[in-house]
C-alpha positions in Angstrom: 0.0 0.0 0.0 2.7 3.0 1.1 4.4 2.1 -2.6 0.9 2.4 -3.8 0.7 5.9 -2.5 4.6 7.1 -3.3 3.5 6.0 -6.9 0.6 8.6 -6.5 2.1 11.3 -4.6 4.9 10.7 -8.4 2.5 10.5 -11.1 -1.2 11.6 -9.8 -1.7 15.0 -8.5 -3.9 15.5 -5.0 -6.6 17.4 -6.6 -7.0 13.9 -8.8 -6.8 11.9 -6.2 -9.3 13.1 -4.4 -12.1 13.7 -6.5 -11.6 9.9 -7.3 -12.3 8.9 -4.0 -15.3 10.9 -4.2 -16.6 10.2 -7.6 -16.2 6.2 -6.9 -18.4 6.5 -4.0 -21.4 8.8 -6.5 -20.7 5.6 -8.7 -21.3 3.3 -6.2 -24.8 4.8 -5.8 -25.5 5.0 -9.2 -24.8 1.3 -9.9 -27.2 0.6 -6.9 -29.7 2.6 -9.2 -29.3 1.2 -12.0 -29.8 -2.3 -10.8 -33.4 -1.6 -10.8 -33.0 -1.0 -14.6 -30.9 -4.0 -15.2 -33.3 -6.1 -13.5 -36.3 -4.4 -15.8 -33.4 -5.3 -19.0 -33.9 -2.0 -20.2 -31.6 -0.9 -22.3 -30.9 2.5 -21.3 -29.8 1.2 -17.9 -27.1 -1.4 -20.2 -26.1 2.1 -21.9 -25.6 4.0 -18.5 -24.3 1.1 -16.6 -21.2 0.7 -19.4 -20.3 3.9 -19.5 -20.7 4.1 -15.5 -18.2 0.8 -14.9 -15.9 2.8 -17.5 -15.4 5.5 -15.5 -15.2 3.5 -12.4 -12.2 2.1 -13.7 -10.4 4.7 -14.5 -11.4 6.3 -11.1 -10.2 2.8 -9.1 -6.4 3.4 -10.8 -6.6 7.2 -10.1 -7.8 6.7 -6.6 -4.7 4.5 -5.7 -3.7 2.5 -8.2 -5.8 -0.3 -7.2 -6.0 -2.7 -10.3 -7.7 -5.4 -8.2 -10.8 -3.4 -7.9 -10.3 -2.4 -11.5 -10.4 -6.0 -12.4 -13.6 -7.2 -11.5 -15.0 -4.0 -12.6 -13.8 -4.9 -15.9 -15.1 -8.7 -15.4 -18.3 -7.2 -14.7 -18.2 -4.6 -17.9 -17.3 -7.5 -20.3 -20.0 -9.8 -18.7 -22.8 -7.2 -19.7 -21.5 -6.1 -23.2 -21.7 -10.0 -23.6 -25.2 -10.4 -22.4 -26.3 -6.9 -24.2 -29.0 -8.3 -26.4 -31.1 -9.6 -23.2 -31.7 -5.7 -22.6 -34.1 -5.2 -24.9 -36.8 -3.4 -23.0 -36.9 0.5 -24.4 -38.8 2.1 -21.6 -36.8 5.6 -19.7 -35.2 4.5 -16.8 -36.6 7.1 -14.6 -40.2 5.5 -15.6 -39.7 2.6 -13.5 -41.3 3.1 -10.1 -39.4 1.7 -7.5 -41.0 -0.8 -4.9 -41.0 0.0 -1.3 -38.5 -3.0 -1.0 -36.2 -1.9 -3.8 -36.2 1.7 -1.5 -35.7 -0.1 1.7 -33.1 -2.2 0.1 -31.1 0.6 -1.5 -31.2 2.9 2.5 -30.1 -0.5 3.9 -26.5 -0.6 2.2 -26.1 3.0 1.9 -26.7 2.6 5.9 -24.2 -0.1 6.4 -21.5 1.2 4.1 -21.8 4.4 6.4 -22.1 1.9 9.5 -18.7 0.1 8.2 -16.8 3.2 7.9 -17.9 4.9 11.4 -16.8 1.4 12.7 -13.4 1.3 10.5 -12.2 5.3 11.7 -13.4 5.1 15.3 -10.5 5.7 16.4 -10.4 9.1 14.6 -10.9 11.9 17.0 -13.3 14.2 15.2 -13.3 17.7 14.4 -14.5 19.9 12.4 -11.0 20.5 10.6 -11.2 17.0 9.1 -13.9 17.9 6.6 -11.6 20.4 4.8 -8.1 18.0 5.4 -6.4 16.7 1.8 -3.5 14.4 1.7 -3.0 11.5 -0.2 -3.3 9.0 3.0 -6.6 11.2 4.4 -9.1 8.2 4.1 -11.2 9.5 7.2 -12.0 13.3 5.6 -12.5 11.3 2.4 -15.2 8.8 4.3 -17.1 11.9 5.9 -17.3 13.9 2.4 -18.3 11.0 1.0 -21.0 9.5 3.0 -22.9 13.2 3.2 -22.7 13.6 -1.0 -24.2 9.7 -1.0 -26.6 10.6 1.7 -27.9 14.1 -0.2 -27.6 11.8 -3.4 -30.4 9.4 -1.8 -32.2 11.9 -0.3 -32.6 13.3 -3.7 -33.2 10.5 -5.4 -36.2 9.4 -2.9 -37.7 13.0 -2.8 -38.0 12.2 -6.9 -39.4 8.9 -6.7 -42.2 9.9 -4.6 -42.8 13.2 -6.3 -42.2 13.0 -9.9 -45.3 12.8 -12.1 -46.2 9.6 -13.4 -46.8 10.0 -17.3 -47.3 7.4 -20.3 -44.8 5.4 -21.6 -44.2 4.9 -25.2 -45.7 7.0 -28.3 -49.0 6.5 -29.6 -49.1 5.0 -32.9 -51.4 7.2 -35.2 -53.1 5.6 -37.9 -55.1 7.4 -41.1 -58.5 8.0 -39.6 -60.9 6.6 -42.3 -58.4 3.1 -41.9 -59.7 3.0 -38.1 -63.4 4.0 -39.2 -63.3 1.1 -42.2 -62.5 -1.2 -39.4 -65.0 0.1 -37.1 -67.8 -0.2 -39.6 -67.1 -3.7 -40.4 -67.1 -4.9 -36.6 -69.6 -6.9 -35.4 -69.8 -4.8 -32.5 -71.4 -2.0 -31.4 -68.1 -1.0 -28.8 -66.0 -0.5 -31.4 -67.2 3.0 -31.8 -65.1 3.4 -28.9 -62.5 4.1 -31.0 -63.4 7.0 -32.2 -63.6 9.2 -29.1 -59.9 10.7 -29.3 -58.2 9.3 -26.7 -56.8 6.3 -27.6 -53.7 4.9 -28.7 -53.8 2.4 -31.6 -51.7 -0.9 -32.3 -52.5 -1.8 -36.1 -51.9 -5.4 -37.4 -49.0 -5.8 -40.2 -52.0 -6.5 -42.5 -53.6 -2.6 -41.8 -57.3 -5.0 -41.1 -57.2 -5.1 -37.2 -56.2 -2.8 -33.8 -56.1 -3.1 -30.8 -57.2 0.3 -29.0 -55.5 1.1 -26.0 -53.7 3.6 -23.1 -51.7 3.8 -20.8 -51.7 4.7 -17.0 -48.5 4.1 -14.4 -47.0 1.1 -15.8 -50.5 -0.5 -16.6 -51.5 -0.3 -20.9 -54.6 -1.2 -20.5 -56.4 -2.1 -24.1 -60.1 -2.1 -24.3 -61.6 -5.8 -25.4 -60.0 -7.8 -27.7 -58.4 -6.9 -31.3 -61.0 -4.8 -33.2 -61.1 -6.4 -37.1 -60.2 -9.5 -38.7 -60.2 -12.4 -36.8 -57.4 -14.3 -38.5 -55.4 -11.0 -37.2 -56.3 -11.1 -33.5 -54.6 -14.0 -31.8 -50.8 -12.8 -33.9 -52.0 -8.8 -32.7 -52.0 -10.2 -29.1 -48.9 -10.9 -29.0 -47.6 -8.2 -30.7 -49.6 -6.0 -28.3 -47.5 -8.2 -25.1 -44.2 -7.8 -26.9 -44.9 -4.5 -27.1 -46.0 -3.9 -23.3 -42.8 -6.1 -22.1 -39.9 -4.4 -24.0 -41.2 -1.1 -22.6 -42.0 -2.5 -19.0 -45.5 -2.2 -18.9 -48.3 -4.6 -17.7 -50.8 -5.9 -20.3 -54.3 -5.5 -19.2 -57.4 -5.9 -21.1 -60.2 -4.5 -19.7 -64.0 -5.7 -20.4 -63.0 -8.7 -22.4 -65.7 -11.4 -23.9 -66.0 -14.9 -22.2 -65.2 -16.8 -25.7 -62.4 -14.9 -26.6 -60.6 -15.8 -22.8 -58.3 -18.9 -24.7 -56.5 -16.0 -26.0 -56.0 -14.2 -23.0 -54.8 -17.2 -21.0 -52.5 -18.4 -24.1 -50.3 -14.8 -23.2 -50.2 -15.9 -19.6 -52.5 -13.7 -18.2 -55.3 -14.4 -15.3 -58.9 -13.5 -16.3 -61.0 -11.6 -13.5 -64.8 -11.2 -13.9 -65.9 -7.3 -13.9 -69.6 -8.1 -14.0 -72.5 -8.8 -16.5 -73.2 -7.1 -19.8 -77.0 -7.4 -20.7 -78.4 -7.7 -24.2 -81.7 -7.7 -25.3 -82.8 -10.2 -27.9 -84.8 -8.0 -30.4 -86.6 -10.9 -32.5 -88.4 -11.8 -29.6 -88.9 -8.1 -27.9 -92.4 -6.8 -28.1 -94.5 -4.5 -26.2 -97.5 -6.9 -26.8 -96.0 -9.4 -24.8 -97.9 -9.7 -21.4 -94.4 -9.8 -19.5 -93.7 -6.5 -20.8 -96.8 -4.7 -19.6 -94.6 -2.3 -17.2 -92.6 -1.1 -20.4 -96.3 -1.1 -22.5 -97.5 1.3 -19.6 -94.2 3.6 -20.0 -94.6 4.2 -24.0 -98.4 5.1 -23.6 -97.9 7.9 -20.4 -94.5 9.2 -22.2 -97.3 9.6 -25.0 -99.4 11.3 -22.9 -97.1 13.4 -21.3 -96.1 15.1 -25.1 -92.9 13.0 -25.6 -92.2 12.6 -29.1 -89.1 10.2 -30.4 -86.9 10.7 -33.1 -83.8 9.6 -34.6 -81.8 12.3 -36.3 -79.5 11.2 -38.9 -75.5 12.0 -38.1 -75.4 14.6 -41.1 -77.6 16.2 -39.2 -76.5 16.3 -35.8 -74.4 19.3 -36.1 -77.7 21.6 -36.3 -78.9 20.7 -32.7 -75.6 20.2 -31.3 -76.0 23.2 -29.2 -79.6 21.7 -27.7 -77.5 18.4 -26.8 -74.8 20.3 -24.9 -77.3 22.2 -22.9 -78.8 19.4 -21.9 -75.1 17.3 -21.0 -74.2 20.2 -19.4 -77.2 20.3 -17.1 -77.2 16.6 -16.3 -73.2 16.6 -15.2 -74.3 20.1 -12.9 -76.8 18.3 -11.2 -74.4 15.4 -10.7 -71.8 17.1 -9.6 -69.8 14.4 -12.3 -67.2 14.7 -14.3 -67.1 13.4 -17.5 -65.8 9.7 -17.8 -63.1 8.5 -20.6 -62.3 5.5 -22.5 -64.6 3.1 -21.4 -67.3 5.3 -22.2 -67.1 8.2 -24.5 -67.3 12.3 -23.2 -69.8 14.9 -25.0 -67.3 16.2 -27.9 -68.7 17.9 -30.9 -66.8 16.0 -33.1 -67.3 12.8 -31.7 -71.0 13.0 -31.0 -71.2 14.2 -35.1 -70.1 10.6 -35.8 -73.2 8.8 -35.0 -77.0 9.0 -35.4 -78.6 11.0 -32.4 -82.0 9.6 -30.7 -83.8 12.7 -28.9 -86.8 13.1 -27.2 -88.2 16.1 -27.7 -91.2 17.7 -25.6 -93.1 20.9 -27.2 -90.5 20.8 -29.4 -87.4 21.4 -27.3 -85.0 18.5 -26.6 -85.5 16.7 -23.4 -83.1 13.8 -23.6 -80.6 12.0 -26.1 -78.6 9.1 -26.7 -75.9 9.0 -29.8 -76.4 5.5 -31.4 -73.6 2.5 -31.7 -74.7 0.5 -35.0 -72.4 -2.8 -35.9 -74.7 -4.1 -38.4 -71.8 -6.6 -39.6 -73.4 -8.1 -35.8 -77.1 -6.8 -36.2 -76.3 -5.3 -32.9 -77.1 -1.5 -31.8 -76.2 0.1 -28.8 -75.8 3.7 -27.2 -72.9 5.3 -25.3 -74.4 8.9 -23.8 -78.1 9.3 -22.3 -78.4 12.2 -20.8 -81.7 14.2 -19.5 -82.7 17.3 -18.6 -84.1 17.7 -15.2 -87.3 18.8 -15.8 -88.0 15.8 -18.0 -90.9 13.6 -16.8 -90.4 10.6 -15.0 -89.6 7.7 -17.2 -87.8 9.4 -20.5 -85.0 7.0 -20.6 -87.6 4.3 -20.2 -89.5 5.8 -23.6 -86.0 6.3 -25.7 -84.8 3.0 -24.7 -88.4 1.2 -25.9 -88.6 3.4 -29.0 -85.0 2.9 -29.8 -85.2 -0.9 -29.3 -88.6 -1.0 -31.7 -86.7 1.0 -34.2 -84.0 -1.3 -34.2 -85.7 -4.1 -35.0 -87.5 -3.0 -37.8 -84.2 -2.0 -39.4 -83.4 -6.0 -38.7 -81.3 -6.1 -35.8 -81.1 -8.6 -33.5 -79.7 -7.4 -30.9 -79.8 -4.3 -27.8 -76.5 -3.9 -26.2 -77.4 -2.1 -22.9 -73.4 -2.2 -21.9 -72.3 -3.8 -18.2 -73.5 -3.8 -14.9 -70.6 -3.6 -12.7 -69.8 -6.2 -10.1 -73.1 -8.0 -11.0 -72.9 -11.8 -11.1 -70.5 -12.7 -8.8 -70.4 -15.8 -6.8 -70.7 -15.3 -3.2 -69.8 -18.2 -2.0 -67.5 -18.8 0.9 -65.0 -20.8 -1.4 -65.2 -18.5 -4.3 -62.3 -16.5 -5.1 -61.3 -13.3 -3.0 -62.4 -11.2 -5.8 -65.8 -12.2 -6.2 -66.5 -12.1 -2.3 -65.3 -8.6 -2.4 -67.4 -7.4 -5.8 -70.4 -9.1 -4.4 -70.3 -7.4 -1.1 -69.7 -4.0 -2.6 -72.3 -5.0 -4.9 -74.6 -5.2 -2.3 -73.7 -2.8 -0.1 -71.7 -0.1 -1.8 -74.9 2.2 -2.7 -72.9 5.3 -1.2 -70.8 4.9 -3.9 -72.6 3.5 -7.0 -76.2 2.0 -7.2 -75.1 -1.1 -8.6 -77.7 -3.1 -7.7 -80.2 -0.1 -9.1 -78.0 -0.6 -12.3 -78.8 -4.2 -12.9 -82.3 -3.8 -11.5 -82.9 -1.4 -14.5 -81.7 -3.4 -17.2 -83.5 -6.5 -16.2 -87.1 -5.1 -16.6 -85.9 -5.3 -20.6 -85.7 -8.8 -19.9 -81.8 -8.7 -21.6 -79.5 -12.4 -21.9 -76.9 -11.8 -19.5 -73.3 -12.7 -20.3 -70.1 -12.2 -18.2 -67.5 -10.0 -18.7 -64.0 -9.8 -17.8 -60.2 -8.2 -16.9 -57.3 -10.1 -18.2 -54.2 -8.8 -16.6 -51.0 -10.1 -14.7 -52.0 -11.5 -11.5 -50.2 -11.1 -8.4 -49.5 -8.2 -6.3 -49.4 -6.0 -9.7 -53.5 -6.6 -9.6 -54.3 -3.5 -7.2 -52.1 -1.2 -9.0 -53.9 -2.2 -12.4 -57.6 -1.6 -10.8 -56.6 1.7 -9.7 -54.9 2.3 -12.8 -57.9 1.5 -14.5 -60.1 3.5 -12.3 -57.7 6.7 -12.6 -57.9 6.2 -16.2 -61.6 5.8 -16.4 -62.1 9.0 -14.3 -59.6 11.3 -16.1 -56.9 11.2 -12.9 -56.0 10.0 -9.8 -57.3 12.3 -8.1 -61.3 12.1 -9.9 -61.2 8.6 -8.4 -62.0 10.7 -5.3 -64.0 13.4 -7.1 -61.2 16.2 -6.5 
C-alpha cells in the first residue's frame, strides 16, 4: 500500500486523487440505481451502466492504483457487453417506479457502508477541521465527504421517486383516420365505436385490417376488449400488443373482455377476472305486446301522454342541434356534480358526438333527452354510449327512448340491444369463491354510497336482456391493485377524480 501511494504522490496530483475517491463513492450509488434497470433489461440502464463501470475504472487506478478493484469491474463490464442483447426493453429509466422494497433495500446498504466506515475510523478523534483536510493518506475526511454527497444523493433521489409525475410510456401510434373507421364499420360490434372518441392509442396489425385500442396509466397499458377487425389477425396482434408492453416494461391489461375470446388471453399468460354482467336484449323476440312487458307497454303510452315525441336524427344532421344536446349534457353533469368519464365510455365532444345518429326526445318541441347511437350491423347489434336528460323531463324518459329505440331497431333487422355492463353483478358469493368475487359481491350489495349497482342491474333487467359475463385479463399477483386503480384513474380522467377532487 505505502508504494501504492509514493507511486501517487509521483504520477497523480492530489486534486485527482481526491475527486476519485469521491466520484467512486457517486458511482457506487449510481450502480445501486441502475440495478433496478438491469433487472427491468432495459436498455438505457445497459447504456448507463457501461459507460458508468468505465469511469469507475479509471477512477479505481486514479484513486490508488488499485488494479484489483479495476479488475472485476472490468469482469463485470465485459459480462454485460456479452449479455447486451437480453436488454431489450426500451422504456426511460426514470419510468420505472421503485417498490418500497427496492427503496428499503437501496437505504439499507447506503446505511451499512456508512455503519462500516464509522466502525473502521473510530478511532479518529473528530473535528470539524477534518472535513476540509487533503493528503494522499486522508481516508477518514474522504469517508465523511463522501458519506454526506451519498446521503444528499439518496435523499434526492427518494424525494423524486415519490414526487415525480407519473406519465405514459411509449408514443402513440397514429393511424389514417378513415383506416380505423373502415374497421370500425365492419365490426360486429357496437363497442368498437369506442375508437373514435380521441383518446386512444392504436396498435395496427402488419396487415392494416385489425387494432387493438389502448392507453396507458403508471406502468399498466390497459387495451379495451379484444383486437377490433379481422379475426385471422387477432390471436398474432396479441402478442404483438405483449411484446410490445414487455420491451417497454409495462403490464398488459385488457379491460372488459368477452367470455369466448378468454383462450387468447390465458395463451399470453395472463389471469382472467370477472368485472360483472353485460345485458343484451334479444330484439326478435322483444315486443310491447308481450304480457311480460306490460310495465314497459305502460311507460310508452304515459310518455305519449305526457307530449314526448321520439326521433332519430340522422349524423349529417347532428351538427344543427348540437347546441340543444350540450345544454342538456351540461345540465345533467351540474346536477351530478360528475365529471365526464373516458375510455370506457365516450365524453360529450362535438366532433365525436357528429359521428353517430342521435335519438332525442323532444317535448313541445325542445329536446329533453338524447342518446348517440352505436350500429355494428356486420353483428345486427345497436347500442348507445351517452343518455343524458334534462331535469325537468318527466319521470320515465330514458324508459320511452330506450323502448322506442329498441322497436326501431328491429325494424331495421337487428337482432340485438346492447345495454353495456352492470358492474360487479354476477359474482359468486360463496364462501370458497375467489377473494375477488366475495369482495365485488359485497360492494355490490352494499356499496350504494358509492354507485347504485344493484339499481344498475335492477334497470336493465325489466328489458328482460340475456346476461353474459365480462372480464379483466391482466398479470395476476400483487401487480393486480395497482392495475384496478390504474384503470379506475384512467376511467375517471386522474388519480385524483377517483375521489371526485
Amino acid at each position: 500500500m505505502a508504494q501504492r501511494v509514493a507511486l501517487l504522490r509521483h504520477f497523480i496530483p492530489l486534486p485527482f486523487v481526491e475527486a476519485s475517491h469521491l466520484l467512486s463513492s457517486v458511482i457506487g450509488f449510481w450502480l445501486l440505481i441502475l440495478a433496478r434497470g438491469l433487472f427491468r433489461r432495459l436498455d438505457g440502464a445497459l447504456h448507463l451502466t457501461v459507460a458508468v463501470l468505465c469511469s469507475a475504472i479509471v477512477f479505481s487506478l486514479l484513486k490508488g492504483f488499485d488494479y484489483e478493484e479495476a479488475l472485476i469491474l472490468l469482469a463485470i463490464l465485459s459480462s454485460l457487453l456479452a449479455s447486451r442483447t437480453a436488454f431489450y426493453r426500451k422504456a426511460a429509466l426514470s419510468s420505472q417506479p421503485f417498490s418500497a422494497a427496492w427503496i428499503a433495500t437501496i437505504a439499507a446498504i447506503v446505511g451499512v457502508s456508512i455503519w462500516i466506515g464509522v466502525f473502521a475510523f473510530k478511532h479518529v478523534e473528530y473535528s470539524g477541521a477534518l472535513w476540509w483536510e487533503f493528503a494522499y493518506r486522508a481516508d477518514a475526511p474522504r469517508f465523511l465527504r463522501a458519506s454526506v454527497t451519498v446521503a444528499a444523493l439518496a435523499l434526492g433521489a427518494l424525494v423524486y421517486v415519490v414526487l415525480r409525475p407519473g406519465g405514459p410510456e411509449g408514443a402513440p401510434q397514429a393511424p389514417g383516420a378513415e383506416l380505423i373507421r373502415r374497421i370500425v364499420a365492419a365490426s360486429p360490434r357496437s363497442d368498437a365505436n369506442l375508437a373514435l372518441t380521441g383518446d386512444k392509442r392504436f396498435l395496427m396489425s402488419p396487415g392494416g385490417d385489425a387494432f387493438v385500442m389502448y392507453q396507458v396509466q403508471g406502468r399498466s397499458w390497459v387495451a379495451l376488449g379484444e383486437p377490433v377487425g379481422a379475426e385471422a389477425a387477432s390471436e398474432p396482434l396479441l402478442w404483438q400488443y405483449r411484446e410490445m408492453c414487455d420491451r417497454h416494461g409495462g403490464w398488459p391489461v385488457f379491460y372488459q373482455v368477452r367470455p369466448e375470446t378468454l383462450p387468447l388471453f390465458l395463451d399470453l399468460g395472463l389471469t382472467p377476472l370477472k368485472l360483472g354482467e353485460t345485458a343484451r336484449v334479444d330484439l326478435d323476440t322483444f315486443s310491447l305486446a308481450d304480457s311480460s312487458r306490460k310495465d314497459l307497454r305502460y311507460a310508452d303510452r304515459r310518455a305519449g301522454k305526457q307530449g314526448l315525441e321520439f326521433e332519430i336524427v340522422p349524423a349529417a344532421q347532428v351538427p344543427g342541434i348540437v347546441a340543444q344536446l350540450r345544454a342538456v349534457s351540461d345540465e345533467w353533469l351540474a346536477r351530478r356534480a360528475a365529471r365526464e368519464k373516458r375510455f370506457s365510455v365516450g365524453a360529450f365532444d362535438e366532433a365525436y358526438i357528429g359521428n353517430f345518429d342521435c335519438a332525442v326526445v323532444r317535448r313541445q318541441g325542445l329536446i329533453v333527452g338524447f342518446a348517440n347511437i352505436w350500429r355494428a350491423p356486420a353483428g345486427r347489434e345497436l347500442s348507445v354510449d351517452l343518455m343524458r336528460h334534462r331535469t325537468s323531463a318527466p319521470p320515465g324518459i330514458m324508459d320511452f327512448l330506450f323502448i322506442r329505440l329498441m322497436l326501431a331497431a328491429k325494424a331495421e333487422n337487428y337482432q340485438w340491444f346492447d345495454f353495456g355492463m352492470a358492474p360487479l353483478s354476477g359474482l359468486d358469493r360463496h364462501p370458497l369463491a375467489p377473494v375477488w368475487h366475495r369482495i365485488g359481491a359485497f360492494v355490490f350489495s352494499h356499496g350504494e354510497h358509492f354507485y347504485n349497482f344493484e339499481g344498475l342491474r335492477a334497470y336493465k333487467e325489466k328489458f328482460d336482456p340475456v346476461w353474459s359475463p365480462k372480464y379483466l385479463a391482466a398479470p395476476s399477483g400483487l401487480a393486480l391493485p395497482r392495475i384496478l386503480l390504474d384503470i379506475a384513474a384512467l376511467i375517471a380522467g386522474g388519480t385524483r377524480a377517483i375521489v371526485g377532487k
